[in-house]
Backbone atoms as SQL, in Angstrom:
CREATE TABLE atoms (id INTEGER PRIMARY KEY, chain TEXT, resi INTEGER, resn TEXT, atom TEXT, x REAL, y REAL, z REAL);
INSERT INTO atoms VALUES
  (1, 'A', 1, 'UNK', 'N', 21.445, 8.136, 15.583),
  (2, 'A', 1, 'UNK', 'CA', 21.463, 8.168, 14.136),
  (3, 'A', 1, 'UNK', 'C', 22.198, 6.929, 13.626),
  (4, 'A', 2, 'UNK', 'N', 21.580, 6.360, 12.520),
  (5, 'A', 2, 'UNK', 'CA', 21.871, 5.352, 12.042),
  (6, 'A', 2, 'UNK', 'C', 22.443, 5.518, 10.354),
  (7, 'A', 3, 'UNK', 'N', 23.554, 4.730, 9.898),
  (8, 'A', 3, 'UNK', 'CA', 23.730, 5.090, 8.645),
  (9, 'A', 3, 'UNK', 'C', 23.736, 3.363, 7.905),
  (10, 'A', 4, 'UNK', 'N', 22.350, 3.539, 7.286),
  (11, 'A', 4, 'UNK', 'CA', 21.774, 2.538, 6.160),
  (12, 'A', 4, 'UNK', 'C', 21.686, 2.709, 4.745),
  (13, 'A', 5, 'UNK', 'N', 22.096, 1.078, 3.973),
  (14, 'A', 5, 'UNK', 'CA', 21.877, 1.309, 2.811),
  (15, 'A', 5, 'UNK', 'C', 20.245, 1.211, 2.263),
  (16, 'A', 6, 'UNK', 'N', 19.846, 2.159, 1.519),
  (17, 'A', 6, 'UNK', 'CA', 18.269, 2.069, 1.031),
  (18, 'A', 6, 'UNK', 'C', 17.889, 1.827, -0.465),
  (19, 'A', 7, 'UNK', 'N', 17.500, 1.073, -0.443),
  (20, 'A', 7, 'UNK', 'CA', 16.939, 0.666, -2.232),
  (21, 'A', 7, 'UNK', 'C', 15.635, 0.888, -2.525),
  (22, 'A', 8, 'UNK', 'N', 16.533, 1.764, -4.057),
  (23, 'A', 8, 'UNK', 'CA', 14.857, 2.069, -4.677),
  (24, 'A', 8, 'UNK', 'C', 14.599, 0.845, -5.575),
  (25, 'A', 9, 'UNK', 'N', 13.501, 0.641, -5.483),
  (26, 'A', 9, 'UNK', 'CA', 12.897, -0.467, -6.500),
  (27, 'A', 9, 'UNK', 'C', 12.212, 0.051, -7.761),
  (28, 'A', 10, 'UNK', 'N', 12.408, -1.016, -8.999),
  (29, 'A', 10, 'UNK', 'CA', 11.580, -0.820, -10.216),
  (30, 'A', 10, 'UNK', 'C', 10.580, -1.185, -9.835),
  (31, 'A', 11, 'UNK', 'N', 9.385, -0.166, -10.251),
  (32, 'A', 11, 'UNK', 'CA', 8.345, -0.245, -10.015),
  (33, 'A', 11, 'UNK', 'C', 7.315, -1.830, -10.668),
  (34, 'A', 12, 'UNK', 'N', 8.082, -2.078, -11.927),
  (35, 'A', 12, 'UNK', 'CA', 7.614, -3.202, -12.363),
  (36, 'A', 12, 'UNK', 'C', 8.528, -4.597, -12.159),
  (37, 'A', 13, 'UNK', 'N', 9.602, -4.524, -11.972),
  (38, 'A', 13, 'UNK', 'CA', 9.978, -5.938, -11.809),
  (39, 'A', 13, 'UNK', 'C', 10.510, -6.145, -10.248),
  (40, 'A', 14, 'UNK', 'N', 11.008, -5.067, -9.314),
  (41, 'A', 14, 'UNK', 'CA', 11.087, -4.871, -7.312),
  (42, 'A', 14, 'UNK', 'C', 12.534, -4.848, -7.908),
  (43, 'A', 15, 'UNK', 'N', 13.387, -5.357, -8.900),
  (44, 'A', 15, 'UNK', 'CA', 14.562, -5.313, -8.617),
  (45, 'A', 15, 'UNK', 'C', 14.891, -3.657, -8.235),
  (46, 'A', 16, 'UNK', 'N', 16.166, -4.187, -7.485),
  (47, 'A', 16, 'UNK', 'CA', 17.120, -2.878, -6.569),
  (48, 'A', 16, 'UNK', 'C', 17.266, -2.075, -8.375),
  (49, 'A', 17, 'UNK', 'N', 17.120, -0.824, -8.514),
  (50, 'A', 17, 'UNK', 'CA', 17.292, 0.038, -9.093),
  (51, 'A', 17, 'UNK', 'C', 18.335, 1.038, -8.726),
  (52, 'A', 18, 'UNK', 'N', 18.949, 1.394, -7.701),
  (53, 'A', 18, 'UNK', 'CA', 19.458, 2.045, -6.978),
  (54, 'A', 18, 'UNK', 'C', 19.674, 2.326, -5.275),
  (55, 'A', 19, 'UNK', 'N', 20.551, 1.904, -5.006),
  (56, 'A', 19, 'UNK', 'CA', 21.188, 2.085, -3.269),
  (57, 'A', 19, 'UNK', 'C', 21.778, 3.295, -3.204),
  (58, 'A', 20, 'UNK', 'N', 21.030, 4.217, -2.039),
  (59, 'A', 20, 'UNK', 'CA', 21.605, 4.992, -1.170),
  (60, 'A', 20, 'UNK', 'C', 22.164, 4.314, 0.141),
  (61, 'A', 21, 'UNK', 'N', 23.233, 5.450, 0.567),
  (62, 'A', 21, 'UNK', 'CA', 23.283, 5.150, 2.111),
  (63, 'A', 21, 'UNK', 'C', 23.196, 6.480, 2.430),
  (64, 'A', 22, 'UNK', 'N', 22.125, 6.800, 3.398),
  (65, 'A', 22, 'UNK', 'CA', 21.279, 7.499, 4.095),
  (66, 'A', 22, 'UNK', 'C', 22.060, 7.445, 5.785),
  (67, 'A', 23, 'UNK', 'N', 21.767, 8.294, 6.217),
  (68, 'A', 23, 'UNK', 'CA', 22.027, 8.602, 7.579),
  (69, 'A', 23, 'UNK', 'C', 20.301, 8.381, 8.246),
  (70, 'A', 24, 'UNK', 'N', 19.820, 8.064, 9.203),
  (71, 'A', 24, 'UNK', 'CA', 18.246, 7.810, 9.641),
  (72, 'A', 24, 'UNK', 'C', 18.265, 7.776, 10.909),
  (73, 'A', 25, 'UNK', 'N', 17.281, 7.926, 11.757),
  (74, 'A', 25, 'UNK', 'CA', 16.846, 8.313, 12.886),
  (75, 'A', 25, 'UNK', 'C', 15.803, 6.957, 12.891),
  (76, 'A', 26, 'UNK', 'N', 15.894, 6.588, 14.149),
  (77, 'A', 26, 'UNK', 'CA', 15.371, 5.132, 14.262),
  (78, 'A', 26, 'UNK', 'C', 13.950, 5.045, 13.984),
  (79, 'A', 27, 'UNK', 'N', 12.928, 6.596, 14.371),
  (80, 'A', 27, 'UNK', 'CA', 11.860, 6.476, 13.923),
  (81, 'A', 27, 'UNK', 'C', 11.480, 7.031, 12.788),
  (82, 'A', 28, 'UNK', 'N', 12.597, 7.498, 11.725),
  (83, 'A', 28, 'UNK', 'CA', 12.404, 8.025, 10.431),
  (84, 'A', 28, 'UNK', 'C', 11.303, 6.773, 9.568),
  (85, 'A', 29, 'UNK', 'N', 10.458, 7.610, 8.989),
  (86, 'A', 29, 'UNK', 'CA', 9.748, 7.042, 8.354),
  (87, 'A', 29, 'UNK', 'C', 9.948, 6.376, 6.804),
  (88, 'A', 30, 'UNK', 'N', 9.569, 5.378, 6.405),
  (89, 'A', 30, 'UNK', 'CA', 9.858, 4.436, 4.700),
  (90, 'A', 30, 'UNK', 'C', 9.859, 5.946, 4.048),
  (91, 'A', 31, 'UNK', 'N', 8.785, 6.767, 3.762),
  (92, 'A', 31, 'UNK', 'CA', 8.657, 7.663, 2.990),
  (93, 'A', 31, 'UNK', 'C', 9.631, 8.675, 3.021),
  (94, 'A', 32, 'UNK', 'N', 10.502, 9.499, 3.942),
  (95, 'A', 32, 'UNK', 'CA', 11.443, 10.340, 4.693),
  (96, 'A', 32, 'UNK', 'C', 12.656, 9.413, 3.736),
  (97, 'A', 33, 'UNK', 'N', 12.861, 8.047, 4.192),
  (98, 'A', 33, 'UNK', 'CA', 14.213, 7.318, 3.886),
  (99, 'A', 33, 'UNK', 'C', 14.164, 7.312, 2.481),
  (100, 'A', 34, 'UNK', 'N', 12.499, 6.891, 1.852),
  (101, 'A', 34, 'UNK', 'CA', 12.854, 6.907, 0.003),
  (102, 'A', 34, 'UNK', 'C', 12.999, 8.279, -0.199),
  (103, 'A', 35, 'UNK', 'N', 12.788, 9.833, 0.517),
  (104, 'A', 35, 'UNK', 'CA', 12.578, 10.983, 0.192),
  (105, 'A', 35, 'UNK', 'C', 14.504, 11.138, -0.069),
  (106, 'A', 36, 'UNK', 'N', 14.788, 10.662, 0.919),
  (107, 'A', 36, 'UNK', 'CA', 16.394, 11.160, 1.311),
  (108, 'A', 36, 'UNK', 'C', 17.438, 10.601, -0.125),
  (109, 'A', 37, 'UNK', 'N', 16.632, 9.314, -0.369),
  (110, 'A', 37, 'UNK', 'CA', 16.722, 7.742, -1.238),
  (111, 'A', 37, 'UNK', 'C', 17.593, 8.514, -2.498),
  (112, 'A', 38, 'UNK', 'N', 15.641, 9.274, -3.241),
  (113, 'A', 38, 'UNK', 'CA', 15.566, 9.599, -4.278),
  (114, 'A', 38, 'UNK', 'C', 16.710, 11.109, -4.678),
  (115, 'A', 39, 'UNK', 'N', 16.688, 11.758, -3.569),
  (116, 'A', 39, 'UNK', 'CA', 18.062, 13.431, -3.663),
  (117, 'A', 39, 'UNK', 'C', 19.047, 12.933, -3.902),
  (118, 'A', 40, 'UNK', 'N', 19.577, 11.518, -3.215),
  (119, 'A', 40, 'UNK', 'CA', 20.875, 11.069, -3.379),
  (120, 'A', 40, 'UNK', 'C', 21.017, 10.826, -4.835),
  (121, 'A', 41, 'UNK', 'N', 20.141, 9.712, -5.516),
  (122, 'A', 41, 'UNK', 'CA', 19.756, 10.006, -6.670),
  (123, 'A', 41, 'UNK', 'C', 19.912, 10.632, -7.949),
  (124, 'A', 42, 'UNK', 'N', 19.455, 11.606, -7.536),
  (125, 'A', 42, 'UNK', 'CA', 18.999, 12.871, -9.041),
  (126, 'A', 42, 'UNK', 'C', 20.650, 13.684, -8.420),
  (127, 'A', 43, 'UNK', 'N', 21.233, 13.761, -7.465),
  (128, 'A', 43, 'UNK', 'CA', 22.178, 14.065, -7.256),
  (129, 'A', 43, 'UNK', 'C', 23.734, 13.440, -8.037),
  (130, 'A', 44, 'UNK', 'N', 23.318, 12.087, -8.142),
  (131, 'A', 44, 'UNK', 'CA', 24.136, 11.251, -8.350),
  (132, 'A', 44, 'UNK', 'C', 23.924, 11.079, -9.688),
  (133, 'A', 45, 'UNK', 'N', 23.110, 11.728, -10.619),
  (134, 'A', 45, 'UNK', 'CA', 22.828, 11.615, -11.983),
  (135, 'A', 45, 'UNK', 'C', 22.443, 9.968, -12.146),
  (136, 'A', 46, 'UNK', 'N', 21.743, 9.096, -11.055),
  (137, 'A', 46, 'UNK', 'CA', 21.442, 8.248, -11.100),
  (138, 'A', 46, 'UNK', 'C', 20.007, 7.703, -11.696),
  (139, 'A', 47, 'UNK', 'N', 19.693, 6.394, -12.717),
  (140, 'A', 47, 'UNK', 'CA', 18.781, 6.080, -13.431),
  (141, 'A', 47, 'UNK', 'C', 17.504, 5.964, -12.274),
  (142, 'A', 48, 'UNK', 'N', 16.238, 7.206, -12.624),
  (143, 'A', 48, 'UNK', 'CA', 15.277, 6.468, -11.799),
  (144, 'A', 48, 'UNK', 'C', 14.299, 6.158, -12.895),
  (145, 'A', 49, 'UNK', 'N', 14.255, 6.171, -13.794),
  (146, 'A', 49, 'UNK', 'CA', 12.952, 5.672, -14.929),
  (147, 'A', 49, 'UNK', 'C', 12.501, 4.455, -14.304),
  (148, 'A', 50, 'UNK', 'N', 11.101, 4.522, -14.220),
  (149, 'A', 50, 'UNK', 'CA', 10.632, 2.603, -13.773),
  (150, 'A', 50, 'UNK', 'C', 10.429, 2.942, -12.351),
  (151, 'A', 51, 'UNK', 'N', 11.102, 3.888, -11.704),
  (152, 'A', 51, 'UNK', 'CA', 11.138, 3.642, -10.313),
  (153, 'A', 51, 'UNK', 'C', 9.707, 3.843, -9.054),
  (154, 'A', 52, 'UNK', 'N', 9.813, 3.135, -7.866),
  (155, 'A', 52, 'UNK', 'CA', 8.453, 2.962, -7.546),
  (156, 'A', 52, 'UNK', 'C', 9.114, 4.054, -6.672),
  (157, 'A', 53, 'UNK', 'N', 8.537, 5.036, -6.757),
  (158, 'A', 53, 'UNK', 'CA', 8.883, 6.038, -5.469),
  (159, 'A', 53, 'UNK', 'C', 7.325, 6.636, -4.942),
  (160, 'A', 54, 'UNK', 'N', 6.574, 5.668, -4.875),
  (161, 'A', 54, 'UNK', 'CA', 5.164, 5.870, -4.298),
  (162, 'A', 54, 'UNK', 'C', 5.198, 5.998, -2.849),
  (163, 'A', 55, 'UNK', 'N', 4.891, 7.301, -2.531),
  (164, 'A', 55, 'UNK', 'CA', 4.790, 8.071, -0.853),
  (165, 'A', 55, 'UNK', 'C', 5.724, 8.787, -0.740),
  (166, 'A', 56, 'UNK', 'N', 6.928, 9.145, -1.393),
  (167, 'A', 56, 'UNK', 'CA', 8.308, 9.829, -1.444),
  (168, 'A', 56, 'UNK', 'C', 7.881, 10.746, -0.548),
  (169, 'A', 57, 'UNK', 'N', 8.740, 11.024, 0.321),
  (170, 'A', 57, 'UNK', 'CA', 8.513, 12.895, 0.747),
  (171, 'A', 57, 'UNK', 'C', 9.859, 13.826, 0.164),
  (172, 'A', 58, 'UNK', 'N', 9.057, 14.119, -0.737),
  (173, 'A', 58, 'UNK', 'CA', 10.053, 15.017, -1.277),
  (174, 'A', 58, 'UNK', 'C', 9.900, 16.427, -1.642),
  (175, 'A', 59, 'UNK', 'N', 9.332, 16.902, -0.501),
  (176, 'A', 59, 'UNK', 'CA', 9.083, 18.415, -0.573),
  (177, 'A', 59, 'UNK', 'C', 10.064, 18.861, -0.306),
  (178, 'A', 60, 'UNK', 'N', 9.702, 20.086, -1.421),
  (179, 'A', 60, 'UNK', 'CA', 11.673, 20.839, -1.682),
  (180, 'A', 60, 'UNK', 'C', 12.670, 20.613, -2.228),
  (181, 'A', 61, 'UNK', 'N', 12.471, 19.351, -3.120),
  (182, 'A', 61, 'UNK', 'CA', 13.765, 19.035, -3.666),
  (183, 'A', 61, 'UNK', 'C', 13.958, 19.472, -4.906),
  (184, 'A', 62, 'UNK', 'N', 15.020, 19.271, -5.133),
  (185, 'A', 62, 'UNK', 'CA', 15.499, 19.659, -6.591),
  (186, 'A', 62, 'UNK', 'C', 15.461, 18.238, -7.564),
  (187, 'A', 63, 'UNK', 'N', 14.500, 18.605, -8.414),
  (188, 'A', 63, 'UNK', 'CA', 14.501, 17.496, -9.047),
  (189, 'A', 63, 'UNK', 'C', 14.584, 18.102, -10.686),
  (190, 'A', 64, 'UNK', 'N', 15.068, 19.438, -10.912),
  (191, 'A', 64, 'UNK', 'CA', 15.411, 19.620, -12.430),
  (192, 'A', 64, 'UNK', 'C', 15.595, 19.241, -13.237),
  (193, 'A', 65, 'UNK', 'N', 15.211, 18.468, -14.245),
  (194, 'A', 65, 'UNK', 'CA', 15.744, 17.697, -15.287),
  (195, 'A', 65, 'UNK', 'C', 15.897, 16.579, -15.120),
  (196, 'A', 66, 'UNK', 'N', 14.972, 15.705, -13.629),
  (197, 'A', 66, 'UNK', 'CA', 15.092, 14.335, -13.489),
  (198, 'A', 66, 'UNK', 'C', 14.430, 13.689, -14.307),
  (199, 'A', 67, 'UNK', 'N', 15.135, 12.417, -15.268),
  (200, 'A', 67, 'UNK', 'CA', 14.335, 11.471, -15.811),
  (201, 'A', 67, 'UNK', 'C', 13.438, 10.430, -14.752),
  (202, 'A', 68, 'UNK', 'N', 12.102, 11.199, -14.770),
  (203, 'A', 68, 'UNK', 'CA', 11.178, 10.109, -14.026),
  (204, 'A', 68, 'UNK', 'C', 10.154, 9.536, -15.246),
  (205, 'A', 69, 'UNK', 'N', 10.943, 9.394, -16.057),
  (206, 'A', 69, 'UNK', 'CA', 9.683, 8.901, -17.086),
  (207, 'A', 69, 'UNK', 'C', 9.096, 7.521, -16.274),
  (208, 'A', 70, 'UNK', 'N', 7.861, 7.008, -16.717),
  (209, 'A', 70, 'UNK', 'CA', 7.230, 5.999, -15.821),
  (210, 'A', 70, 'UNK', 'C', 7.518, 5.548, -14.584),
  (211, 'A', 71, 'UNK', 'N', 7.892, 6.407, -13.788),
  (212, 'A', 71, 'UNK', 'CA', 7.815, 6.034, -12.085),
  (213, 'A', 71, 'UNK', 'C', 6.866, 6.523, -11.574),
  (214, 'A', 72, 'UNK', 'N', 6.522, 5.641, -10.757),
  (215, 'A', 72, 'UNK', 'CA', 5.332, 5.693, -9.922),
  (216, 'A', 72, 'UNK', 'C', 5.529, 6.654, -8.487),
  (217, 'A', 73, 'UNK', 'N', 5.101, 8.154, -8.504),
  (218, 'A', 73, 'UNK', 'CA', 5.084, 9.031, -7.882),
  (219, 'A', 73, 'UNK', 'C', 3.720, 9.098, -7.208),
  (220, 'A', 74, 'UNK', 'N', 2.663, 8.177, -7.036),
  (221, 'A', 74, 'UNK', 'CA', 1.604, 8.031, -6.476),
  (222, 'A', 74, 'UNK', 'C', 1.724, 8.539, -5.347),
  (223, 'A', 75, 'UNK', 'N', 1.005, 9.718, -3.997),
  (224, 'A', 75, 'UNK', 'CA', 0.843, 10.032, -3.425),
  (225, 'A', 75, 'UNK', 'C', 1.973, 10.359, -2.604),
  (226, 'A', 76, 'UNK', 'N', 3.170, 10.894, -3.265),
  (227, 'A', 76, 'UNK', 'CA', 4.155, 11.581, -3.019),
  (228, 'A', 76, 'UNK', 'C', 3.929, 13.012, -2.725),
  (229, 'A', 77, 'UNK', 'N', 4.622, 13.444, -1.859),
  (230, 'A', 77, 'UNK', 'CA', 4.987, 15.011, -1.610),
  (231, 'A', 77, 'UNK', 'C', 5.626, 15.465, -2.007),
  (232, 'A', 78, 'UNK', 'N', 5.047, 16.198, -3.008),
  (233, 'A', 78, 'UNK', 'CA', 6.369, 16.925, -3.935),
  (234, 'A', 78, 'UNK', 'C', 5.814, 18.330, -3.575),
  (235, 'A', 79, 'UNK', 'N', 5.029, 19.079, -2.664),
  (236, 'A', 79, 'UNK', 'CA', 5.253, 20.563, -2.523),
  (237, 'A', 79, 'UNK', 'C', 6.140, 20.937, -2.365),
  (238, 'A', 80, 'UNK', 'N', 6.049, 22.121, -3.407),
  (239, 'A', 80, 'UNK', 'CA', 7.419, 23.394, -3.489),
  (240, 'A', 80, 'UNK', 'C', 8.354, 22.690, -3.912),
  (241, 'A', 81, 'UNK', 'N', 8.838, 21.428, -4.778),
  (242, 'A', 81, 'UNK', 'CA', 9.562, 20.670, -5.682),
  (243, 'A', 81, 'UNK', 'C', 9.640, 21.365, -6.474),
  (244, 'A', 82, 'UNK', 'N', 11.389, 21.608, -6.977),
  (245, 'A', 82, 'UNK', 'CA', 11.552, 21.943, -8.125),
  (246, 'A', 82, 'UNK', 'C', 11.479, 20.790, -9.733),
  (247, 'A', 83, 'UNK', 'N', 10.487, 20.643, -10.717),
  (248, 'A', 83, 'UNK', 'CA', 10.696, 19.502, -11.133),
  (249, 'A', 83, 'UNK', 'C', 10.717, 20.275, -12.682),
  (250, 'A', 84, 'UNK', 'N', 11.887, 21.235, -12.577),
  (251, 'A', 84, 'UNK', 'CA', 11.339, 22.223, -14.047),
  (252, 'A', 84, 'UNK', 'C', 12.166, 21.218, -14.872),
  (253, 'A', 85, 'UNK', 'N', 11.565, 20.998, -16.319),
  (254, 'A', 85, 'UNK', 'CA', 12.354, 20.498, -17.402),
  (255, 'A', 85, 'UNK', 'C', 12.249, 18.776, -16.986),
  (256, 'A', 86, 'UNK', 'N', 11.799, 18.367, -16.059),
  (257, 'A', 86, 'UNK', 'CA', 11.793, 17.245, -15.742),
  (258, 'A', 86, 'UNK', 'C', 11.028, 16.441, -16.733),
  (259, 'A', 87, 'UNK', 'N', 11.395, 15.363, -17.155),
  (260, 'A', 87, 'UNK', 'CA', 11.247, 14.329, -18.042),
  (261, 'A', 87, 'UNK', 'C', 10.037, 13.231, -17.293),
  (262, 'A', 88, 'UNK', 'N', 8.418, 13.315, -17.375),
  (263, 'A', 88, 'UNK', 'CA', 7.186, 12.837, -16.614),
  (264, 'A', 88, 'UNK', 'C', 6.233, 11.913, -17.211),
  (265, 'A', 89, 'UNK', 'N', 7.186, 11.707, -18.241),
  (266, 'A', 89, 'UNK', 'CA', 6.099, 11.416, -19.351),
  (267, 'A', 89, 'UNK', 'C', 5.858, 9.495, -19.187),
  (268, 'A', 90, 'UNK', 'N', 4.815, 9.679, -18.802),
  (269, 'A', 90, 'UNK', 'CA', 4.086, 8.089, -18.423),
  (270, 'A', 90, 'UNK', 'C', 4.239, 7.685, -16.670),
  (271, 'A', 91, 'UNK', 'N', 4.550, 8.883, -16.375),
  (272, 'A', 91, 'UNK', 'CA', 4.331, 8.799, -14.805),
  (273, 'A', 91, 'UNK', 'C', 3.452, 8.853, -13.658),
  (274, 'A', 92, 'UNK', 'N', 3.045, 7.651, -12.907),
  (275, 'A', 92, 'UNK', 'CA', 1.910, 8.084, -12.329),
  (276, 'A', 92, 'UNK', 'C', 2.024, 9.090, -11.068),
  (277, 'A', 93, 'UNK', 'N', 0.889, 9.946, -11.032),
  (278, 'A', 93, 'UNK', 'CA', 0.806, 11.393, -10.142),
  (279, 'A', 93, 'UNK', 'C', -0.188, 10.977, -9.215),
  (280, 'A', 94, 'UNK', 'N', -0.904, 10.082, -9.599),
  (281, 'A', 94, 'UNK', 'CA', -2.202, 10.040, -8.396),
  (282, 'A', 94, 'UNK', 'C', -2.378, 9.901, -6.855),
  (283, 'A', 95, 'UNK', 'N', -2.935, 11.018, -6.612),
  (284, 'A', 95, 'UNK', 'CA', -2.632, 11.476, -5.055),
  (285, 'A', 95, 'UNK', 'C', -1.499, 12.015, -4.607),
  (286, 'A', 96, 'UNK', 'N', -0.746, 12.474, -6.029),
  (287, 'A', 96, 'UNK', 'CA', 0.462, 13.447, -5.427),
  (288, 'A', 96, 'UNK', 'C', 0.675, 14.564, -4.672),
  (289, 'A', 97, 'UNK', 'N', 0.860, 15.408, -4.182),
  (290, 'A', 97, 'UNK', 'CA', 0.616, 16.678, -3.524),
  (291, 'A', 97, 'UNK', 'C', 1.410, 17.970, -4.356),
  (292, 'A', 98, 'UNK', 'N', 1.149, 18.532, -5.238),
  (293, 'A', 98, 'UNK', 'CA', 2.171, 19.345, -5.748),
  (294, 'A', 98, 'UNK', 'C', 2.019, 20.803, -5.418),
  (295, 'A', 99, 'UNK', 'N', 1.058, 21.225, -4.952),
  (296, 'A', 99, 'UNK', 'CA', 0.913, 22.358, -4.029),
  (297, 'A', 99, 'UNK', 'C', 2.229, 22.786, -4.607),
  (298, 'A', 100, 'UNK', 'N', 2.547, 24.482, -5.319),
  (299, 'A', 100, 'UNK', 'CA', 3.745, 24.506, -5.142),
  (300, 'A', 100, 'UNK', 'C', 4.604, 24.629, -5.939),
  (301, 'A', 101, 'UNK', 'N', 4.521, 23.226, -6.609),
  (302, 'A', 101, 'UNK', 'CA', 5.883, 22.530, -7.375),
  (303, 'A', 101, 'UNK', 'C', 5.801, 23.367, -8.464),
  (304, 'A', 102, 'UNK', 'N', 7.120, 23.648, -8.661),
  (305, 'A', 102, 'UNK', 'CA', 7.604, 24.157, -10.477),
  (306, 'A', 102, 'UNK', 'C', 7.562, 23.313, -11.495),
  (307, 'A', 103, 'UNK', 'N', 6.863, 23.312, -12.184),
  (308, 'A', 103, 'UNK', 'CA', 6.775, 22.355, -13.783),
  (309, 'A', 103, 'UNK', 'C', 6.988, 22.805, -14.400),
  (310, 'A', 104, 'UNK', 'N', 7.223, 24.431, -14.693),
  (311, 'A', 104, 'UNK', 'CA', 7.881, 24.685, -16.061),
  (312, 'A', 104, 'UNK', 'C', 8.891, 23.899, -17.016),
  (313, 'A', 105, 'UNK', 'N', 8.219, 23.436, -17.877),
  (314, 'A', 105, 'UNK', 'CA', 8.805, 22.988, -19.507),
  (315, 'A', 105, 'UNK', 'C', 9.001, 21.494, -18.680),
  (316, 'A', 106, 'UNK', 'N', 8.646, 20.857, -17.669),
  (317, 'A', 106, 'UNK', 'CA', 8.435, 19.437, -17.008),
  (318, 'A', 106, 'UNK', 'C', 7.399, 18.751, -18.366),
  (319, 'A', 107, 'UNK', 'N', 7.713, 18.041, -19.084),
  (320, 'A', 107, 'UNK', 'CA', 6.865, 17.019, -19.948),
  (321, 'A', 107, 'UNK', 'C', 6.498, 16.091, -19.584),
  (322, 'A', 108, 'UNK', 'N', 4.861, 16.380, -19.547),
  (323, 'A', 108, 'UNK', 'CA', 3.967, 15.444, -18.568),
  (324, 'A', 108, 'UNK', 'C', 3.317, 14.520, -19.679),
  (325, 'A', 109, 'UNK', 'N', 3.684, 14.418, -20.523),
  (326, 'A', 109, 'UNK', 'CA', 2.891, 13.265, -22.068),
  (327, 'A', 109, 'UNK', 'C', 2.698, 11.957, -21.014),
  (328, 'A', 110, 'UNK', 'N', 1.242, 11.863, -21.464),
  (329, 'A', 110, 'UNK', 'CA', 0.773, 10.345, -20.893),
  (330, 'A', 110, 'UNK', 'C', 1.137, 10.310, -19.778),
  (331, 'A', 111, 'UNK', 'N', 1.271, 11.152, -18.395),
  (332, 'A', 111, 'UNK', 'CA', 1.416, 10.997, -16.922),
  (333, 'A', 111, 'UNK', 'C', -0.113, 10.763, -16.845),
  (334, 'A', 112, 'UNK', 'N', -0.266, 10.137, -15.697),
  (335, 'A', 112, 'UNK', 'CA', -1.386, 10.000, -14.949),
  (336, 'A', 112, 'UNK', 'C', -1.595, 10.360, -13.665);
């Protein structure tokens, strides 16, 4: 086990948006490390608006009341995600997996 720092990027300009340091397993996968990335995150009451979290694996997480307005959630795993009350609005979904996920009162205005 390895303990690395991981950056999420704005989806529109690559700048670092946010550093975790993650604990990882040498063959942990990009998607697993942004999955781990993004909990630290919404944990940390940290800004992800903008953020490219395209492939996340984030099945199961608690994402209640996360501001993801315009981040790119493209073909992320969000089954069985909690994303109630979550803030979605201009976010892309395409090829997401939500199987699952809680959206109650989640405001999806202009997601894609």
């Amino acid at each position: 086990m390895n303990t690395e720092q991981f950056e999420v990027k704005n989806r529109y300009t690559g700048e670092d948006q946010f550093t975790a340091k993650i604990t990882t397993a040498l063959d942990m996968l990009q998607s697993v490390k942004l999955g781990l990335a993004v909990r630290l995150a919404q944990q940390s009451d940290a800004n992800l608006r903008d953020a490219n979290l395209r492939g996340a694996y984030l099945r199961g997480a608690d994402l209640r009341g996360a501001d993801l307005r315009d981040a790119d959630l493209g073909d992320a795993d969000l089954r069985d995600a909690d994303l109630g009350a979550a803030y979605l609005g201009g976010t892309y979904l395409g090829g997401a997996y939500l199987g699952g996920a809680d959206l109650r009162d989640a405001d999806l205005r202009d997601s894609l």
